[in-house]
C-alpha positions in Angstrom: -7.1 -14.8 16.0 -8.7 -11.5 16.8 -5.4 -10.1 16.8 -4.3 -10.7 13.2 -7.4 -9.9 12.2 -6.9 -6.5 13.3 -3.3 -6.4 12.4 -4.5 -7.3 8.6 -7.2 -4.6 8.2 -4.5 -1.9 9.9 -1.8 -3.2 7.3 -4.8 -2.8 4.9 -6.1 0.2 6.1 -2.1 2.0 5.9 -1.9 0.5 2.1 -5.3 1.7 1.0 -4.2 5.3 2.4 -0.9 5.4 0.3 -2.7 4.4 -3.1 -5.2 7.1 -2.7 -2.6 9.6 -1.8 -0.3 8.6 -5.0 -3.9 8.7 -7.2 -4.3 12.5 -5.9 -1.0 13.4 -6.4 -0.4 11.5 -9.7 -3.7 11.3 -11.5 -3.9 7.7 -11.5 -6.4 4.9 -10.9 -6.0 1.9 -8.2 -4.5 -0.3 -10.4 -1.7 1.8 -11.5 -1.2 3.2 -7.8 -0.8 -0.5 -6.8 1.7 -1.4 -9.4 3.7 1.4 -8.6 3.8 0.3 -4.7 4.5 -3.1 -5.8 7.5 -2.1 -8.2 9.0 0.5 -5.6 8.8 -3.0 -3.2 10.5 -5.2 -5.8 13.1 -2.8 -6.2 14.1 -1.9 -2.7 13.0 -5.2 -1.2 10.4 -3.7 1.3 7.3 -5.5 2.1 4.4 -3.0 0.8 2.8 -2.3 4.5 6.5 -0.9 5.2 6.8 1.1 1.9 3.4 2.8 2.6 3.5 3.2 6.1 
């Protein structure tokens, strides 16, 4: 159990890191930095932890 707890907040950690880098380099708030991680997932069909890592 321990273990995907830390596995979770790493995945986590590794998202929250690429939404603050596109808010810098875009301008943008969370919410649109999130959408934009999602849509880039939808449209290559790679789980978000693996697009932002």
């Amino acid at each position: 159990m321990d273990h995907q707890l830390d596995a979770a907040l790493s995945t986590r950690a590794v998202i929250e890191q690429a939404k603050k880098t596109l808010m810098l380099t875009y301008s943008i708030d969370n919410a649109v930095a999130w959408s934009l991680l999602r849509w880039q997932s939808q449209e290559h069909n790679v789980k978000v932890r693996e697009l932002a890592a």
